[in-house]
N, CA, C and O of each residue as an XYZ file, in Angstrom:
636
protein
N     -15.101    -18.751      5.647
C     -13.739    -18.352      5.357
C     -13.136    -17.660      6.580
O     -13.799    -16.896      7.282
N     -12.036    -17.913      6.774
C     -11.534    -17.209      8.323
C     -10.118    -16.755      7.352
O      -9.408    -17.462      6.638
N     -10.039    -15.065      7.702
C      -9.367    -14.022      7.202
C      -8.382    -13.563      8.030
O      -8.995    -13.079      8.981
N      -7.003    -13.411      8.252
C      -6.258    -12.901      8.789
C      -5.480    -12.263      8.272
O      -5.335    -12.274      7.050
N      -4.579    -11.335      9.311
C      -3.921    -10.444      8.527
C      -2.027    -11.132      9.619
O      -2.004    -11.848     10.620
N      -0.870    -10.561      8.901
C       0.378    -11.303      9.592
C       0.897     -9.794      8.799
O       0.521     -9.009      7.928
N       2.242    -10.058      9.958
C       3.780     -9.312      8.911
C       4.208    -10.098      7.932
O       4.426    -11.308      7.986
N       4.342     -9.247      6.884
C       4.923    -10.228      5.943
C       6.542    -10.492      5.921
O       7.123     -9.448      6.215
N       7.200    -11.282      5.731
C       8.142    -11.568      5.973
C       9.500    -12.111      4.858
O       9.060    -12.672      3.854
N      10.439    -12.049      4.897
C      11.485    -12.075      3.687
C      10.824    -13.182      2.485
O      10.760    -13.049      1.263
N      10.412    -14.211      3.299
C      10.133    -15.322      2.143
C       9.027    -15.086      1.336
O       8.862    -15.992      0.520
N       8.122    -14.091      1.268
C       6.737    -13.506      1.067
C       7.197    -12.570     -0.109
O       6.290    -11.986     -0.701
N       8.393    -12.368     -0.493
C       8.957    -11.248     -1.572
C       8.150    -12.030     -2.521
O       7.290    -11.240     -2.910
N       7.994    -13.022     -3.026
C       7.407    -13.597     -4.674
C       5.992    -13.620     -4.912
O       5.352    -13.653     -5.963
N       5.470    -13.583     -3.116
C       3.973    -13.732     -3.516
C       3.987    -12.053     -3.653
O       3.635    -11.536     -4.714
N       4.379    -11.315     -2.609
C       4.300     -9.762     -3.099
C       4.556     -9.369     -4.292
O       3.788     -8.560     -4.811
N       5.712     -9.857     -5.016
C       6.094     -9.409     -6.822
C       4.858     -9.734     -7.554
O       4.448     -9.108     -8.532
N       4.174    -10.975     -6.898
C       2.777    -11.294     -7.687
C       1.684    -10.200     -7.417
O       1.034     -9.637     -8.298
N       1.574     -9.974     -5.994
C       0.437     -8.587     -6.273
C       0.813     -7.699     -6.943
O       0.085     -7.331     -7.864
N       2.177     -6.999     -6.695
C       2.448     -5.592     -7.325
C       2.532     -5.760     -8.781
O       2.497     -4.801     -9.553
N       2.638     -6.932     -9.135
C       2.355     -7.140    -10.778
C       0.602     -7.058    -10.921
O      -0.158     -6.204    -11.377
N       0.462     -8.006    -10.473
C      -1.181     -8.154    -10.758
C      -2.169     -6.417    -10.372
O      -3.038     -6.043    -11.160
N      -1.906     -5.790     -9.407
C      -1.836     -4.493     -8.943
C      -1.252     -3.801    -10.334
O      -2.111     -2.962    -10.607
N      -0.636     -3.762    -10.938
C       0.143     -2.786    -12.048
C      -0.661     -3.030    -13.041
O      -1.017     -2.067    -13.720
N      -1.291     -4.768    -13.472
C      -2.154     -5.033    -14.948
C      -3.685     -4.180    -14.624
O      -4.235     -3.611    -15.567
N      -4.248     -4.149    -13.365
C      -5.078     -3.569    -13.441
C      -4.776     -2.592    -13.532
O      -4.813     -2.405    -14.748
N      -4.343     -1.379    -12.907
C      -3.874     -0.099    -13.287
C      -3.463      0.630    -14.476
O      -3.340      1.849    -14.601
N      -3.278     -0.239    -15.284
C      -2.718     -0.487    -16.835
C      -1.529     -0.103    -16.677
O      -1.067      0.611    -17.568
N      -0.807     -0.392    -15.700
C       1.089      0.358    -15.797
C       1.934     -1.041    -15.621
O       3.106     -0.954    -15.257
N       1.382     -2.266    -15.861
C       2.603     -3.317    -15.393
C       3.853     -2.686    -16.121
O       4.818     -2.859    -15.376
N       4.281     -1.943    -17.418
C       5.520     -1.510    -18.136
C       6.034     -1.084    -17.018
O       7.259     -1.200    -16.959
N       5.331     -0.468    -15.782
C       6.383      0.634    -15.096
C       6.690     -0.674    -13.680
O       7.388     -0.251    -12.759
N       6.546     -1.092    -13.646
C       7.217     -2.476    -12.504
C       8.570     -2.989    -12.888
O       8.793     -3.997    -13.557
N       9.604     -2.006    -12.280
C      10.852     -2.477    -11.897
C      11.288     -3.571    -10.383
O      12.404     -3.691     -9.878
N      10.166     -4.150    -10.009
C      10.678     -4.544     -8.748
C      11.060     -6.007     -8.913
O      10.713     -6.509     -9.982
N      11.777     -6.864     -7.963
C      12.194     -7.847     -8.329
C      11.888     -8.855     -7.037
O      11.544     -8.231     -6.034
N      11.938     -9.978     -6.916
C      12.244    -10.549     -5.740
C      13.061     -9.737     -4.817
O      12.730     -9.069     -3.838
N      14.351     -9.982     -5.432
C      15.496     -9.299     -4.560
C      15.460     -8.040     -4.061
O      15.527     -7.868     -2.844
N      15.362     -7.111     -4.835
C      14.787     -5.642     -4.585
C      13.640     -5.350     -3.391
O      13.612     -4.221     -2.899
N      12.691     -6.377     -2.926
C      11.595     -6.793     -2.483
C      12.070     -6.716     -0.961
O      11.851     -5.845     -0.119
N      12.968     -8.206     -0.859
C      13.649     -8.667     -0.385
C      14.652     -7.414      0.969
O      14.661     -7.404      2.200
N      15.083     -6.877      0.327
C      16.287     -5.724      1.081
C      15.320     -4.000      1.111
O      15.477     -2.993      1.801
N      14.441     -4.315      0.121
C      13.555     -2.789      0.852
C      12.767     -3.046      1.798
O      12.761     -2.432      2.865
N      12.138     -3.833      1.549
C      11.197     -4.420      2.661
C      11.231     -5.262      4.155
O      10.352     -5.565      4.962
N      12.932     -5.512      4.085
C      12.938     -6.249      5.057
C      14.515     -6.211      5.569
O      14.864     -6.333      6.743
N      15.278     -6.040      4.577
C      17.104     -5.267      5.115
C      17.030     -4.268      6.006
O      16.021     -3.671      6.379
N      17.975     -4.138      6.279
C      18.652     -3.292      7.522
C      18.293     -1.566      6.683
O      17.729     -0.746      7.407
N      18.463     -1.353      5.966
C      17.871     -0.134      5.882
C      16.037      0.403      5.033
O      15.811      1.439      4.407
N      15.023     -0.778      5.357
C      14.090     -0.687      5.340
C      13.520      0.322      6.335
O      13.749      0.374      7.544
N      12.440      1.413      5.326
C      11.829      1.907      6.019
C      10.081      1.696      5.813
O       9.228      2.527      6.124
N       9.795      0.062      5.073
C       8.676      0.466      4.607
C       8.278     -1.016      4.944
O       9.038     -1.942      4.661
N       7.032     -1.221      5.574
C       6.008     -2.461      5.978
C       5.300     -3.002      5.316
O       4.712     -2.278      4.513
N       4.978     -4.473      5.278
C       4.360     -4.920      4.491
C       3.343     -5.959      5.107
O       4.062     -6.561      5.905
N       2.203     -6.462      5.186
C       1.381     -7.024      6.007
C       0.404     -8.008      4.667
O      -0.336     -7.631      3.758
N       0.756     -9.057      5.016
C      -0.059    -10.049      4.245
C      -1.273    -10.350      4.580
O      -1.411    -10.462      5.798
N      -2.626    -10.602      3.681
C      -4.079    -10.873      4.764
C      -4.014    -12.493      3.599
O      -3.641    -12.656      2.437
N      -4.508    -13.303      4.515
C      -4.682    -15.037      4.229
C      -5.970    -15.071      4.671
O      -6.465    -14.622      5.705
N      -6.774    -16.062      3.133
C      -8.369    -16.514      3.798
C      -7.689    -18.034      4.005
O      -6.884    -18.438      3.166
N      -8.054    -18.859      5.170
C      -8.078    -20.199      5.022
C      -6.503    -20.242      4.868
O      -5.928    -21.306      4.642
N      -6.180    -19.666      4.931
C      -4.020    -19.557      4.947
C      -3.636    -19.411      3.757
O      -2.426    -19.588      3.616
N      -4.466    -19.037      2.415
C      -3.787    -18.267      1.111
C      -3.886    -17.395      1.173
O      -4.900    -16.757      1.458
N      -2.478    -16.911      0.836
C      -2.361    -15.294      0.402
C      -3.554    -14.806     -0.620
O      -3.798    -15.186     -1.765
N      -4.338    -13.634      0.366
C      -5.510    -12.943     -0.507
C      -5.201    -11.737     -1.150
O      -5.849    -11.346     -2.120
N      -3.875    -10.873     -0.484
C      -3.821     -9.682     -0.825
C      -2.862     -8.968      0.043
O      -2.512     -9.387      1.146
N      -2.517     -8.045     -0.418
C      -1.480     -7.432      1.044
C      -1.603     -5.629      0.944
O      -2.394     -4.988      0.252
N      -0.540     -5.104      1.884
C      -0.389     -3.964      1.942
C       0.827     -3.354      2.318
O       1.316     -3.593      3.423
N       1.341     -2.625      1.549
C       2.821     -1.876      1.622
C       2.793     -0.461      2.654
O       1.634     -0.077      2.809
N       3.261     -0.074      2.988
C       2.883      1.143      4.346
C       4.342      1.607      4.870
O       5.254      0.780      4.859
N       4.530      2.701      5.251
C       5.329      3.849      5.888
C       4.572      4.798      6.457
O       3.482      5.371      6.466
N       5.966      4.678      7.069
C       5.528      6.549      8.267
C       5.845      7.635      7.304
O       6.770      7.634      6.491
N       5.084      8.429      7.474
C       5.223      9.916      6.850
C       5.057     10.988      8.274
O       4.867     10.731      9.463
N       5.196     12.042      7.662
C       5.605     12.696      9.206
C       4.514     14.903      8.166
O       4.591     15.575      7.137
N       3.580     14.883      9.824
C       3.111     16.483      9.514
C       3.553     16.884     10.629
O       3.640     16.443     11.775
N       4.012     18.497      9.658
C       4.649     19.229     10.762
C       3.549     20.097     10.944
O       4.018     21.170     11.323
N       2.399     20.163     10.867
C       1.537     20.805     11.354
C       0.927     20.381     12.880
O       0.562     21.091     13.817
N       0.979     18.923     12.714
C       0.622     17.767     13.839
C       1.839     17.810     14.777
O       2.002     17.725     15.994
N       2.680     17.989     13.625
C       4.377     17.276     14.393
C       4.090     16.369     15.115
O       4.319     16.224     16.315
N       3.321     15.406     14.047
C       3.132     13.681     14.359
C       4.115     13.158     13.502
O       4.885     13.924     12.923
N       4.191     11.648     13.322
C       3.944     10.843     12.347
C       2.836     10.283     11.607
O       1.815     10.368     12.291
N       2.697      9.923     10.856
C       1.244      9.465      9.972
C       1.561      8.072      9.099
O       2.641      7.848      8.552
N       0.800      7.489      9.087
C       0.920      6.325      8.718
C       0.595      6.378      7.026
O      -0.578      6.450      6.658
N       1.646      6.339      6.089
C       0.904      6.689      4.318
C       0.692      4.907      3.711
O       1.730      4.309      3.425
N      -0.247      4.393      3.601
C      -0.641      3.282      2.248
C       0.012      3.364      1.147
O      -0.182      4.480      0.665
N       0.856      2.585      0.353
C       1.643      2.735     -0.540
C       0.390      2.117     -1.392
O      -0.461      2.684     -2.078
N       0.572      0.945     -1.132
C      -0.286      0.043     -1.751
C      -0.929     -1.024     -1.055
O      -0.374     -1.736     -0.217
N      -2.626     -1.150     -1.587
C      -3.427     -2.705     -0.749
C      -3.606     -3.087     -2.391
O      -3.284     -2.513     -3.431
N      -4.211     -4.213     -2.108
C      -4.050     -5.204     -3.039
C      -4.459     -6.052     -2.813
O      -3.712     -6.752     -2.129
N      -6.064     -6.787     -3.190
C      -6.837     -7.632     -2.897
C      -7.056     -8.726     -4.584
O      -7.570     -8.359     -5.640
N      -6.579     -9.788     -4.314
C      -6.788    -10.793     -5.402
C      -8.634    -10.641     -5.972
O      -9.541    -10.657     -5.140
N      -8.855    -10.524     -7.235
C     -10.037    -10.752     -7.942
C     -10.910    -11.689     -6.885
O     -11.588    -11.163     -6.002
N     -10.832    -13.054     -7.051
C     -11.282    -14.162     -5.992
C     -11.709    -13.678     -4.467
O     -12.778    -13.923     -3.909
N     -10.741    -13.028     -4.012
C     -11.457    -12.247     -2.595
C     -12.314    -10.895     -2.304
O     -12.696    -10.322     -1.284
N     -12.433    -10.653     -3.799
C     -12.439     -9.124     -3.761
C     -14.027     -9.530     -2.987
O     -14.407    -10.700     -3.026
N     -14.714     -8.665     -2.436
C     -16.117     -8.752     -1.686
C     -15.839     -9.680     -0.902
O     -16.832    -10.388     -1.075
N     -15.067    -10.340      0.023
C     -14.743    -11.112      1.053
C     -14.712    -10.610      2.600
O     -14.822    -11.316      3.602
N     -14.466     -8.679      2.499
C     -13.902     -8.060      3.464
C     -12.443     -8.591      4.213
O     -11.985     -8.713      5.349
N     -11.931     -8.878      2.419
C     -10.101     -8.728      3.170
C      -9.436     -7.567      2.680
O      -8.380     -7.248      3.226
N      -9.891     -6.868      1.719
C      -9.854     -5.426      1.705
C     -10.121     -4.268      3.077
O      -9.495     -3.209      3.037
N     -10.890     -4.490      4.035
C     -11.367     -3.639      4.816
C     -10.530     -4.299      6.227
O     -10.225     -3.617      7.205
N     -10.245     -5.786      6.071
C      -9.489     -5.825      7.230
C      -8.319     -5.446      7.070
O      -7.910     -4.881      8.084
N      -7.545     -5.498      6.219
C      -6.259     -4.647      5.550
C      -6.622     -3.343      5.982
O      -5.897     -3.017      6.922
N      -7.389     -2.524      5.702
C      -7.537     -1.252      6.056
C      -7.656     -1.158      7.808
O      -6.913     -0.405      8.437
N      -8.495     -1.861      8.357
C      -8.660     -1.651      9.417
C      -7.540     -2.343     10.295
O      -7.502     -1.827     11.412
N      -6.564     -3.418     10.111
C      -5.233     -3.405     10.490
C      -4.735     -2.095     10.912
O      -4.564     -1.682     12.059
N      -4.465     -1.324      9.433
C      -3.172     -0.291      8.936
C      -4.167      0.885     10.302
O      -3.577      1.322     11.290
N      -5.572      1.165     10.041
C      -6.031      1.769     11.096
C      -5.641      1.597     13.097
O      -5.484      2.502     13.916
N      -5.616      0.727     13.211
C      -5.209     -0.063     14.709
C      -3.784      0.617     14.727
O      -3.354      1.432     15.542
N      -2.964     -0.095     13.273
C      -1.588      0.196     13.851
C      -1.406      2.152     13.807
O      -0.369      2.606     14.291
N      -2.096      2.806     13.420
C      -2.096      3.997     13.074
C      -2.080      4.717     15.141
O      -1.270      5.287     15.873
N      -3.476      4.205     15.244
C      -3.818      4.527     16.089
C      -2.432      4.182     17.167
O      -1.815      5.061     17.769
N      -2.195      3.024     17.222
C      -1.451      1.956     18.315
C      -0.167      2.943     18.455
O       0.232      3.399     19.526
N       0.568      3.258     16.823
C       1.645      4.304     17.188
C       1.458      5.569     17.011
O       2.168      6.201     16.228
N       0.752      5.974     17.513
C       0.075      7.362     17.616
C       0.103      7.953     16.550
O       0.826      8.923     16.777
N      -0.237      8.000     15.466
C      -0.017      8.907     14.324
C      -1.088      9.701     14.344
O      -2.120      9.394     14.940
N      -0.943     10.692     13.750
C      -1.904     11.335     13.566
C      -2.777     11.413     12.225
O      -3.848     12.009     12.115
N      -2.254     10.849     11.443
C      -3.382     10.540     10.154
C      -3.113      9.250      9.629
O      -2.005      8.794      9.911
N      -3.789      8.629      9.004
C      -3.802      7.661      8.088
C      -3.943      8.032      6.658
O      -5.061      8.482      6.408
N      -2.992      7.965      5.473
C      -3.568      8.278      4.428
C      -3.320      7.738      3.336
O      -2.511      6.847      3.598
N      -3.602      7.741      1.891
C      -3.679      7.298      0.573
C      -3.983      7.801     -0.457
O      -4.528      8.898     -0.585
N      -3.617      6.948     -1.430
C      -3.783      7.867     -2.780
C      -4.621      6.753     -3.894
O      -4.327      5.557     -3.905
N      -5.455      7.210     -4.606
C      -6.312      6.339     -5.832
C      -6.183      6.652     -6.640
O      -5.536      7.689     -6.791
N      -6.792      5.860     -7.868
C      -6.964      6.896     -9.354
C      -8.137      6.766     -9.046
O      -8.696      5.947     -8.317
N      -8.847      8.389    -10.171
C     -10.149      8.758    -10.124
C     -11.010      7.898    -10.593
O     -12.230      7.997    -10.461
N     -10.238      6.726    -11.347
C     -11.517      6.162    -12.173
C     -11.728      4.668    -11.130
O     -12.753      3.986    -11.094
N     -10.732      4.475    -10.510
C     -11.306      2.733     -9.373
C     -12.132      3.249     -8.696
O     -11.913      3.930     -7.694
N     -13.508      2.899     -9.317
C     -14.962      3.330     -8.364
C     -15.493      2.272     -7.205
O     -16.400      2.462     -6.395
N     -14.630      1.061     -7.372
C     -14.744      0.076     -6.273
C     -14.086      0.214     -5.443
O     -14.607      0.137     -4.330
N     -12.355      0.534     -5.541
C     -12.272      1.452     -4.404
C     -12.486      2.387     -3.374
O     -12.439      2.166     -2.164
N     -12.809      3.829     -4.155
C     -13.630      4.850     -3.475
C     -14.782      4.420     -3.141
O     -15.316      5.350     -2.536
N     -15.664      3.306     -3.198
C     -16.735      3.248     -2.685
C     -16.378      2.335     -1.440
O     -17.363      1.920     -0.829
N     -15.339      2.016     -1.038
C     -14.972      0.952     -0.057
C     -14.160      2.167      1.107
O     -14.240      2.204      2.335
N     -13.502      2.946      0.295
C     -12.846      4.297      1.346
C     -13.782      4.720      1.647
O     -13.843      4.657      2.875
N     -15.055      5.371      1.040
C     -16.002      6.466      1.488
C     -17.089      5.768      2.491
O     -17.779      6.491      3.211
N     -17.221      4.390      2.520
C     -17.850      3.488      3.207
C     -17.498      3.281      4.577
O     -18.336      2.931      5.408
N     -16.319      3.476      4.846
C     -14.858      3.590      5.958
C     -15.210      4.830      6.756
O     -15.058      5.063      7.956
N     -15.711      5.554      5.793
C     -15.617      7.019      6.391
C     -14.606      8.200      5.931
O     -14.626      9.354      6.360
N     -13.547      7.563      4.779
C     -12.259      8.194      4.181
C     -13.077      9.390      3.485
O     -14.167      9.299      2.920
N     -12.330     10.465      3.654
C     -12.627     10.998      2.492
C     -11.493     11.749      1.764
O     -10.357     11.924      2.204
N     -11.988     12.165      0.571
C     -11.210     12.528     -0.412
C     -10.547     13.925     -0.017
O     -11.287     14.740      0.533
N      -9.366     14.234     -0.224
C      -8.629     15.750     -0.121
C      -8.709     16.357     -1.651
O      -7.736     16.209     -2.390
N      -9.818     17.003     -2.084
C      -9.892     17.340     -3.617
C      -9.171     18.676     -3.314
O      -8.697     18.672     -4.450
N      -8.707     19.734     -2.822
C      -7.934     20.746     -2.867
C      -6.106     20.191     -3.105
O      -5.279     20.776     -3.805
N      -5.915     19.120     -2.413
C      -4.621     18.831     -3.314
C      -4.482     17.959     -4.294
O      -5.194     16.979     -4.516
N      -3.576     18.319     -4.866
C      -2.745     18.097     -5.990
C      -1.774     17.113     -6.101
O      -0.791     17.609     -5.553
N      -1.518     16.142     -6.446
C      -0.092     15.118     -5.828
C       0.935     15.403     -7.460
O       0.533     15.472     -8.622
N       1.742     15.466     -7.136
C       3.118     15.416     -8.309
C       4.421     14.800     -7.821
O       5.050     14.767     -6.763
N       4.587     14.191     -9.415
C       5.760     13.338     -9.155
C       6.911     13.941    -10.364
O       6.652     14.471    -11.444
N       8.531     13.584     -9.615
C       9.177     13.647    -10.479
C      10.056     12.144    -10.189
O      10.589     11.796     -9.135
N       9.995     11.290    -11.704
C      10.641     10.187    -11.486
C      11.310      9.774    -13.251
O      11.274     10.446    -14.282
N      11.674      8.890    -13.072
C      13.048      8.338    -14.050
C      13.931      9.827    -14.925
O      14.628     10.598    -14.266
N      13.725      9.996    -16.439
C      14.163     10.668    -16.775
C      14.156     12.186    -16.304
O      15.183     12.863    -16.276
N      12.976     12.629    -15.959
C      12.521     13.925    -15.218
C      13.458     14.056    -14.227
O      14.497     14.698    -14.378
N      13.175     13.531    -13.308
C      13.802     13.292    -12.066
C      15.751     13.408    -11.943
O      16.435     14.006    -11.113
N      16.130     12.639    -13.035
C      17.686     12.592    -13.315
C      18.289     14.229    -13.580
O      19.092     14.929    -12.963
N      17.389     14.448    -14.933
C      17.576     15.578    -15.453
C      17.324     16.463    -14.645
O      18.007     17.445    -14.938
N      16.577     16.686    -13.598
C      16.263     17.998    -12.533
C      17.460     17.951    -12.057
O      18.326     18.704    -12.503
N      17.792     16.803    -10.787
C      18.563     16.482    -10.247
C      20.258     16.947    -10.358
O      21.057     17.284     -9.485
N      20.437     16.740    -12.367
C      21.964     17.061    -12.504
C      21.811     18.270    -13.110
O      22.740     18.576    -13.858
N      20.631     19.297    -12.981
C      20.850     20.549    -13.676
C      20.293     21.427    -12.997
O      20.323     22.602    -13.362
């Protein structure tokens, strides 16, 4: 199998709606997938995109991809490269197109100087964490991550 990784590019929005769906059934949240082609389309690749997307192909099918932005420490007063989302099809999973995805997003980390690379899991994908901790990743168990989004988020916002 010969594995590569590319930019993904405007026409790539449907196979991406297919990971971030397929990505959401495992997670058990497909309910929370508002994204669309189009939506896909103009975040990922319009004039006011701030967020990357990199397709990996075995044999030239789409195996899986990865969503990515700069995040920025002011401790570093770097930039840092944050993983939104990877996403490796069932069929490739143990292929090492998971780790070249990672080790891409690593290169480009390095390439634009950032100073960290980072991500977020749930506690219970133990095939994950065993593929980060294998890498050398390790876990930040002193923080905490919180979100405020749809109704929460509105209601803070107008009060």
């Amino acid at each position: 199998m010969a594995a590569s990784i590319r930019n993904a590019v405007p026409e790539d929005a449907e196979t991406i709606l297919r990971f971030i769906t397929e990505l959401a059934i495992y997670e058990k949240a497909e309910h929370e997938v508002e994204a669309t082609v189009e939506r896909l389309q103009a975040s990922l690749f319009g004039p006011d995109a701030i967020t990357r997307a990199i397709i990996c192909e075995v044999d030239g099918i789409p195996a899986g991809f990865a969503i990515w932005f700069y995040n920025y420490s002011t401790w570093q007063a770097r930039k840092g490269l944050y993983l939104e989302d990877l996403y490796v099809t069932p069929e490739y999973r143990g292929s090492g197109a998971g780790k070249l995805l990672l080790k891409h997003l690593a290169r480009t980390a390095v390439a634009e100087g950032c100073g960290r690379f980072e991500w977020s899991v749930l506690d219970w994908n133990e095939p994950a964490i065993r593929v980060y901790e294998a890498i050398g990743a390790e876990p930040m168990s002193e923080w905490k991550r919180y979100r405020l989004a749809g109704a929460a988020l509105k209601a803070f916002a107008e009060n």
